[in-house]
VOBA-1610 file (N, C-alpha, C; in pm, whole numbers, padded with zeros to 5 digits, always signed):
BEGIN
Unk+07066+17809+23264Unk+07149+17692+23288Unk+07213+17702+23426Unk+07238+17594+23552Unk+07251+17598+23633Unk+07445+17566+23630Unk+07480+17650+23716Unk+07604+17691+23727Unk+07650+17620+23860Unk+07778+17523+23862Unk+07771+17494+23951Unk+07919+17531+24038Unk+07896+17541+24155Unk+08009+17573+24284Unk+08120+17487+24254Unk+08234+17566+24257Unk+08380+17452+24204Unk+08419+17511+24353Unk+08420+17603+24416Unk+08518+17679+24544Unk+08462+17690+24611Unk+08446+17699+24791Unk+08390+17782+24884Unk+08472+17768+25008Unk+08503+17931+25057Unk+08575+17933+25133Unk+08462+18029+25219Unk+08490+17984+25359Unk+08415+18065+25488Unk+08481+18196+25533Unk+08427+18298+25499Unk+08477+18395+25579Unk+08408+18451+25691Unk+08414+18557+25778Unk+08358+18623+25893Unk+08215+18670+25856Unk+08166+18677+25934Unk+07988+18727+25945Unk+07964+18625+25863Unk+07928+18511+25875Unk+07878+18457+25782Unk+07867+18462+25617Unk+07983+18522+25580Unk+07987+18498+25438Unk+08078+18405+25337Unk+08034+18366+25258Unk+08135+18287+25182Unk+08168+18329+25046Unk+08297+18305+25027Unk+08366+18355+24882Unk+08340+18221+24779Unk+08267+18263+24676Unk+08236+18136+24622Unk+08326+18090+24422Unk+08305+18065+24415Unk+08353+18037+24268Unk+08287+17926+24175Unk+08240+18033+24068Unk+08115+17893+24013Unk+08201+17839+23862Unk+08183+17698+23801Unk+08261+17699+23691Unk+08279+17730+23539Unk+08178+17854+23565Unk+08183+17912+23452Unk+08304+18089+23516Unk+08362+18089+23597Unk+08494+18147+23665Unk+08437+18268+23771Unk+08292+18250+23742Unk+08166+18395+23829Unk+08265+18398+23954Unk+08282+18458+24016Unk+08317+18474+24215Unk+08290+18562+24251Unk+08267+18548+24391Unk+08248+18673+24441Unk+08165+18613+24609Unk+08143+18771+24683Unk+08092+18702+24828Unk+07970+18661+24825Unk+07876+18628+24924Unk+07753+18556+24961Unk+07743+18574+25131Unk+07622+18672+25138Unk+07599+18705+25324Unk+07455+18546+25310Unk+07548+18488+25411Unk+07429+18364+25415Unk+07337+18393+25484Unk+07324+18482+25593Unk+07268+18496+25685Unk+07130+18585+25622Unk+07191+18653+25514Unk+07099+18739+25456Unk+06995+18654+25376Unk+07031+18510+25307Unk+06937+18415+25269Unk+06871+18301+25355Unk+06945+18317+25438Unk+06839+18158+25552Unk+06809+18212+25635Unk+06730+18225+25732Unk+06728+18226+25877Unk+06756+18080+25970Unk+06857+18157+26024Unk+06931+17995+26119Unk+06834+17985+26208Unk+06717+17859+26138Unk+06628+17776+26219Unk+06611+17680+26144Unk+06560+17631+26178Unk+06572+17450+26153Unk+06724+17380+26110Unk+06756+17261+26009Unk+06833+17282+25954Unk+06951+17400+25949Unk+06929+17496+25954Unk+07066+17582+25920Unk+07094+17642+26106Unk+07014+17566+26161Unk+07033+17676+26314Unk+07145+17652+26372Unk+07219+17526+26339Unk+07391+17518+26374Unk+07485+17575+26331Unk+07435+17642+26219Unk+07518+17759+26130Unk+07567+17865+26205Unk+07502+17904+26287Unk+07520+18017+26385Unk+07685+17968+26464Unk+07677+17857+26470Unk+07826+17853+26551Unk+07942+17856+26457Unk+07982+17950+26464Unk+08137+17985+26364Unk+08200+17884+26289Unk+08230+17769+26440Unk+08304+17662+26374Unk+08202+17556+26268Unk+08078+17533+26326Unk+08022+17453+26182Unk+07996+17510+26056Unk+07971+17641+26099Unk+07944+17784+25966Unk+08111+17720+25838Unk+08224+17771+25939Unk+08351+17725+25877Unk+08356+17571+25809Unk+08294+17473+25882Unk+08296+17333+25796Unk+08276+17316+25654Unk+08169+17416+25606Unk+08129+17448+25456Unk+08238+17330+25386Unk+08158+17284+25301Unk+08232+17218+25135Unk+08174+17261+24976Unk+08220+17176+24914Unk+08134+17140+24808Unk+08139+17062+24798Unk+07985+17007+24734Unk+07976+16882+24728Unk+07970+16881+24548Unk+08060+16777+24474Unk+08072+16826+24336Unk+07961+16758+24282Unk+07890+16649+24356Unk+07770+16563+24268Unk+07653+16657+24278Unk+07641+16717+24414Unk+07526+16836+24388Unk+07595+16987+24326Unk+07687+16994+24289Unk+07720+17147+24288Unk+07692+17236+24324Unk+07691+17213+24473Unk+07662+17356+24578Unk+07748+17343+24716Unk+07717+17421+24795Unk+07779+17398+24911Unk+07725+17311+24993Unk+07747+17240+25068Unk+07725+17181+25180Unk+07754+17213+25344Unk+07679+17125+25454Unk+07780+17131+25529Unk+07760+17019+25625Unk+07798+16977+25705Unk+07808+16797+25766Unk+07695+16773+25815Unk+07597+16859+25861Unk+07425+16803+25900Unk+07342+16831+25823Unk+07382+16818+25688Unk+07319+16826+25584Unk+07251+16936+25476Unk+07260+16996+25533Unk+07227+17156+25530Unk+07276+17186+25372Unk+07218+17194+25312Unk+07289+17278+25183Unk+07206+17436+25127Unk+07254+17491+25006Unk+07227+17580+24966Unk+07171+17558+24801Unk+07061+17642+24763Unk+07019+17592+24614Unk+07130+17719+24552Unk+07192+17613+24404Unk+07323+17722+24345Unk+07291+17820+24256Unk+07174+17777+24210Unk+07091+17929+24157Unk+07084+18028+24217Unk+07078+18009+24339Unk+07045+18114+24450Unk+07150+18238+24458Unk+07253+18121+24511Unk+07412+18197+24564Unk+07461+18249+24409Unk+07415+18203+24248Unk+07487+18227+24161Unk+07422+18356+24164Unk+07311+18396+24101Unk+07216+18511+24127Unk+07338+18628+24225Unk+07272+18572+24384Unk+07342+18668+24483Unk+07487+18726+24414Unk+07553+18637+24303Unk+07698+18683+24340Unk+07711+18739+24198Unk+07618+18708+24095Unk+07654+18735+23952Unk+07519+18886+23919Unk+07447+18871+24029Unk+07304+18947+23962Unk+07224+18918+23853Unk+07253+18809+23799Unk+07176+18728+23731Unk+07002+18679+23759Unk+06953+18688+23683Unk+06786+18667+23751Unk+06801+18494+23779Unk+06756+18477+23868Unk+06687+18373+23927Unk+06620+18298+23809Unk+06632+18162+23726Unk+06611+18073+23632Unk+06430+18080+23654Unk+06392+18154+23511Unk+06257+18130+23560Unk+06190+18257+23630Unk+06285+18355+23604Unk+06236+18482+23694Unk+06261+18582+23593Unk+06387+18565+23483Unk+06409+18748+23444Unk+06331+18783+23334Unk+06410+18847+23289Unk+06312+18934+23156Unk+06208+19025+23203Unk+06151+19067+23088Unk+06068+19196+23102Unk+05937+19175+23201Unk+05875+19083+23128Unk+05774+19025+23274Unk+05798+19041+23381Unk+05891+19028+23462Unk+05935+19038+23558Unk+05993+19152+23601Unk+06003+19239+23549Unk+06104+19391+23582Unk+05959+19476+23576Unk+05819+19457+23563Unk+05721+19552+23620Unk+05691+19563+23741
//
């Protein structure tokens, strides 16, 4: 079940402190999931990196050139949760 982003705050090196609403939190190195090219290559500048929202109709982050993040992703990164469609035993060989 997809968990969605209620919080996101920008911190340094590119990471964000997130909060999903089932109460999960914790950090997220973005840099470690995108490579800033295309879409995310404005990310690199601190201050648009800092613009971050949420957007509550998608429940994920956003940021003003459209750029978002899938919340499976960042929930995973922050809970260690398998990826929807990925865990269990099948998957752990």
């Amino acid at each position: 079940m997809l968990k969605d982003i209620v919080a996101a705050t920008p911190l340094d090196g590119y990471h964000l402190h997130l909060r999903f609403e089932d109460g999960a939190e914790g950090n997220v190195d973005v840099s470690a999931l995108v490579p800033f090219t295309g879409v995310f290559a404005v990310l690199r500048e601190p201050e648009t990196f800092a613009a971050v929202r949420v957007d509550p109709e998608l429940g994920t982050v956003v940021w003003p050139n459209g750029a978002d993040l899938d919340p499976a992703v960042l929930y995973s990164s922050v809970t260690g949760a398998p990826l929807p469609g990925m865990g269990g035993a099948d998957h752990a060989r």
